[in-house]
Each structure stands twice: as structure tokens, then as C-alpha cells.
N, C-alpha and C positions, 0 to 999 in steps of 0.2 A: 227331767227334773226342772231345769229352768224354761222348758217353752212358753208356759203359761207364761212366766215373768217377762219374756219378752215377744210377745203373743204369735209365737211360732207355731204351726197347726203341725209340725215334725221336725225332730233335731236337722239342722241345716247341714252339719257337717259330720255323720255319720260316715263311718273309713270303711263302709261294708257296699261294694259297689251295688249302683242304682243307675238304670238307666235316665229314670226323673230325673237327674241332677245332672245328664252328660252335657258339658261345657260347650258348646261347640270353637275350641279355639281352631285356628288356619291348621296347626298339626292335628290335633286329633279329628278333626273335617274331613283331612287329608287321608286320614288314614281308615279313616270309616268308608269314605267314598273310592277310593282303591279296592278296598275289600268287597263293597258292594259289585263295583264294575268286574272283577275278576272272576267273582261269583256267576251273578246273572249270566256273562258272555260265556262260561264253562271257561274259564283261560286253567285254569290247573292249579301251579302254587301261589301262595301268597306268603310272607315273611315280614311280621309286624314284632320290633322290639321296641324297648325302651328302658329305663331304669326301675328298680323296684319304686311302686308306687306311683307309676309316670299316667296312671291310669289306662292303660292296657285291657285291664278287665272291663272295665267300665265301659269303653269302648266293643268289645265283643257282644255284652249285654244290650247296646243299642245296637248293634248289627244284627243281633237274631230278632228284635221288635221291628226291625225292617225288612228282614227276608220273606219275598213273596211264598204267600199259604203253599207254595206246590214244591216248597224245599223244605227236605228230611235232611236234620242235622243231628250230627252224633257230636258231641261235646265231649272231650276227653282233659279232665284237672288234673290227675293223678298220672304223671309222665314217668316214674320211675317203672316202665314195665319190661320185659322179654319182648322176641318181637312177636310170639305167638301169642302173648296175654295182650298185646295192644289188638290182635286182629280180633282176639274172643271181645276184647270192650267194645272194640267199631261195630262187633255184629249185636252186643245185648243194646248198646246204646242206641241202634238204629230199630231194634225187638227184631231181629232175626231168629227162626229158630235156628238149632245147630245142636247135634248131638256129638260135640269133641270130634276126637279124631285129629288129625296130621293136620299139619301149619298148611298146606297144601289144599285138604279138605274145607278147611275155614275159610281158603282166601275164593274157593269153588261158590261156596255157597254163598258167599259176597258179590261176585260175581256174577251170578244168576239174579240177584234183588239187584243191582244198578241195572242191567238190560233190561228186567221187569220196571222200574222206576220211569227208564226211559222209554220206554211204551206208552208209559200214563203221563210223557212230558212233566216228568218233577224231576227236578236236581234234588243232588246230594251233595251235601258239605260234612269235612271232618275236620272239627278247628281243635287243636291239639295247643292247649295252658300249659305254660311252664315248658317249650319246648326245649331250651337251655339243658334236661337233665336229660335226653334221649343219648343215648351210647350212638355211637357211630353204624352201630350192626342194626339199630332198630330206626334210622333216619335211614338207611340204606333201604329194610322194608318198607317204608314210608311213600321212597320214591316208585318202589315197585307197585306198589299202589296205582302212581299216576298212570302206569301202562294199561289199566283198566279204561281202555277209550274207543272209540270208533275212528270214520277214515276223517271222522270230521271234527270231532268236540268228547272232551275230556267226560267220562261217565260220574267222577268224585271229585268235586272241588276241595282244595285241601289246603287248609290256613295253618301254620303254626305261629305261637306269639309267644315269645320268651325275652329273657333279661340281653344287653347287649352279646352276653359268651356264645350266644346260638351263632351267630355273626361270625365269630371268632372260629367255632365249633364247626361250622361252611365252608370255613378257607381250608378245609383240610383235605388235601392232595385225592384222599382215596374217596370224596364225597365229590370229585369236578359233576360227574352227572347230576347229582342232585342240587347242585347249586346252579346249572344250565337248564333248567326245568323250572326256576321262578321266573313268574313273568312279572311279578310287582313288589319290590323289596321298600318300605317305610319304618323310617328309625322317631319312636313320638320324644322329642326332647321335651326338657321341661319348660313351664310357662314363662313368658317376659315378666319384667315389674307390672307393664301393663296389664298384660293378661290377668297375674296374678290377684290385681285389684277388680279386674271385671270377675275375675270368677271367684273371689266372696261377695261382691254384690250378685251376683246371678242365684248363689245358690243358699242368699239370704230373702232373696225374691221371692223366690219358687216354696219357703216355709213360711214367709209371712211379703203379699206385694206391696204390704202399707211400710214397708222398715226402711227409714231412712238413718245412714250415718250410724251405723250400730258400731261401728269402728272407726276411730279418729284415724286423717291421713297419715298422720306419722307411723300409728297402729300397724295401718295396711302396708306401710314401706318397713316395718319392720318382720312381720309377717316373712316379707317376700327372702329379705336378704335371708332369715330364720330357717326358712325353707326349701329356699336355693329355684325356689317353681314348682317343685313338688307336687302333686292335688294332694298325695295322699298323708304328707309334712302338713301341706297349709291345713287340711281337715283336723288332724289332730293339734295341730297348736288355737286353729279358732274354738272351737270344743268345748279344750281347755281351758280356753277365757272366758269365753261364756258363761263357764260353770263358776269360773273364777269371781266373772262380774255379778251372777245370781246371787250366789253368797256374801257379798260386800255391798248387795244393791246397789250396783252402780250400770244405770240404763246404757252409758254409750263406755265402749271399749278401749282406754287410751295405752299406750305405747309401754307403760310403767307395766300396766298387765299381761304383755306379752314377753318383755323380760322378764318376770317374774315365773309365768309358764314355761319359757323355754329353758330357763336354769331348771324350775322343775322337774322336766320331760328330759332333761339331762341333754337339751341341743348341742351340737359340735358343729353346726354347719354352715356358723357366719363367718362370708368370706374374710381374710386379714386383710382385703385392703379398701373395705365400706367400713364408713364411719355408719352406723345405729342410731338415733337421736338417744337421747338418756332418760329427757320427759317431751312433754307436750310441745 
């Protein structure tokens, strides 16, 4: 609705993650290039958390735009499963055939495509969204998974990415093996003030590179306190303004319109001891 008005060739802060838009801040750099090195070397697990909206996703979506053409990856979003309904997803997500039969049978015929995989020199990855909601019975099969290896290198590289409780959900006494089996643990916290200003300018860039100052500094400091670092807080409150400033035709974005959005959007998450500017 308003790109036209402020000659955007696509809404800039769109909450639906997109790889075009991945920030490269030091954390999520960090976290991308852990998971790439983990992968490529066959190291095994990987353990990428963050807060809801910390850009997680986002992050995974440029990992699979960077995994070399000879990796078969099974993406699993829907984590609420059994542990036999997660092994049937790894096999359709990877197009294994498989005609049922016993959790045993399943994990057989997995088992036969990674030694075939490994033949033809292609890795396999299983990056598992939302791992936060796995029961402790189905991270248990999870691990048994990783025994799928040679004398040398792991046959299935295996990510999970969940909210901080995965962490929590680790420490737990009857999982010591499966938390001795990560070789790369990364927690993405959320962005600095700085950051927070480089990445609305980055990803007002990337929808229009001629846009300058589309948001007063005050704007963008209040953005940040607003949203604590967020992407996916700052996404929705810039948006919001946006659409705020199309309607009121007002070309650059000052501080008055983001408290106005953020009462809208019903924000609760300025800290109590930042003072806000109130105008310009």
C-alpha cells in the first residue's frame, strides 16, 4: 500500500522471514557461520536458540541458500510430533519411500539412503524449528539418530533452533548424552541500539537504495528502546509507521509516530529506566 509513496520496489519490513533481508549482525554472522562449519565438517549437533522473534528463522533460510548443491535437507516446522511420526517426516521430507511398519523399520530404511548419500558424497541435514516443544522421549530419538555415523564422520548433520526452554529442556539429567553430543551451542540475543539502527537502514536499502533518513534519529532510538532489539518488534513497529506516514503523507518518519504505533500495537516493552524523547 504505501511503497509506491515512498518508492519501495517491496514492503521493507515484512515479519515473514526472507532471506534478502538477512542482517548480517556479529550474532546472527555467528550463528549462521557455526552452522555452516558444523555442517560442511559432518561435526553432528548443532543448538541455535534465541527469543521469539530474535530472527532464528531468518537465519536458517540463509543457511539452506548457502548449503553446497550436494546437501539433502529435511526441514521439520511442526515439532509437536511422537518419536515415530518425526522419523515418518525425516523420511517423506527427504522423499524416502517407506511403506510403515515398526519405528525400527523406519529408522532401517533411513539408514540405507545416508550410506547411499554417502556414496554419492552428499551430506544430509535435519534442522528441526521450534525445538523447544520436542518431549524428552523424542530428543532422546533425536540423539539416536546421531549414532548413524561411520569410524569417521557423522552420516546426518542435525540442527535444532528453538526459544531459550530448549536450553533449559538440555540441563535435564536423563538428556547428559544428548547434550554431550553438541559440538556448537549459539544463543542469537537481540540487536544493540546500534545495530538496531543499521538494520532499518539496511533493510530500507535493499527495498529502495536511493532512501535516505526515512526515519528521524530520535525515530530510530525510539524504535530500539520500543523493541528491546527485536527484528521481528522493529519489523512490525516500522510497518506500522510507514503505513502510518502514507496516510498522513508525511515523507520522513518522526518519533511522535512511533509512539503513536507502539500504543497502537499495544507495546509493553520500554524499558523503566530509558527516558523516550516525547517529539523531535
Amino acid at each position: 500500500m504505501y511503497e509506491k509513496f515512498y518508492g519501495f520496489t517491496e514492503r521493507p519490513f515484512n515479519t515473514t522471514p526472507d532471506s534478502k533481508f538477512f542482517f548480517p549482525s556479529a550474532k546472527h554472522t555467528e550463528a549462521l557461520n557455526s552452522m555452516l562449519y558444523a555442517i560442511n565438517e559432518r561435526r553432528g549437533f548443532v543448538v541455535i536458540t534465541g527469543e521469539i522473534g530474535a530472527g532464528k528463522t531468518t537465519v536458517c533460510r540463509t543457511l539452506l541458500n548457502k548449503l553446497n548443491v550436494n546437501t539433502r535437507v529435511a526441514l521439520i516446522t511442526n515439532s509437536h510430533l511422537t518419536q515415530r511420526e518425526l522419523l515418518a517426516v525425516v523420511l517423506e521430507e527427504l522423499e524416502i519411500e517407506y511403506k510403515g511398519g515398526s519405528k525400527q523399520k523406519l529408522l532401517s530404511s533411513l539408514n540405507e539412503y545416508l550410506i547411499q548419500q554417502l556414496s554419492y558424497d552428499n551430506n544430509v541435514v535435519l534442522i528441526i524449528d521450534e525445538a523447544q516443544n520436542l518431549t524428552p522421549k523424542v530428543l532422546e530419538e533425536v540423539r539416536m539418530l546421531s549414532n548413524l555415523e561411520t569410524e569417521k564422520e557423522k552420516l546426518i548433520q542435525i540442527v535444532l533452533m528453538g526459544q531459550p526452554q530448549l536450553k533449559s529442556k538440555l540441563e535435564n539429567p536423563k538428556l547428559e548424552q544428548f547434550k554431550q553430543r553438541i559440538v556448537v551451542y549459539h544463543h542469537i540475543a537481540p540487536l544493540t541500539k546500534e545495530e538496531t539502527e543499521q538494520y532499518v537502514r539496511h533493510r530500507l536499502a535493499i527495498a529502495n537504495p536511493q532512501t535516505q533518513d526515512t526515519f528521524t534519529p530520535s525515530a530510530l532510538e525510539a524504535i530500539y528502546k520500543y523493541s528491546r532489539g527485536i527484528p521481528r518488534l522493529i519489523n512490525i513497529l516500522c510497518d506500522s509507521a510507514l503505513l502510518s506516514g502514507y496516510v498522513f503523507e508525511m515523507r520522513q518518519i518522526n518519533v511522535d509516530v512511533i509512539h503513536e504505533v507502539a500504543k497502537e500495537r499495544d507495546f509493553h516493552y520500554k524499558p523503566l529506566d530509558i527516558q523516550i524523547p516525547d517529539s523531535i
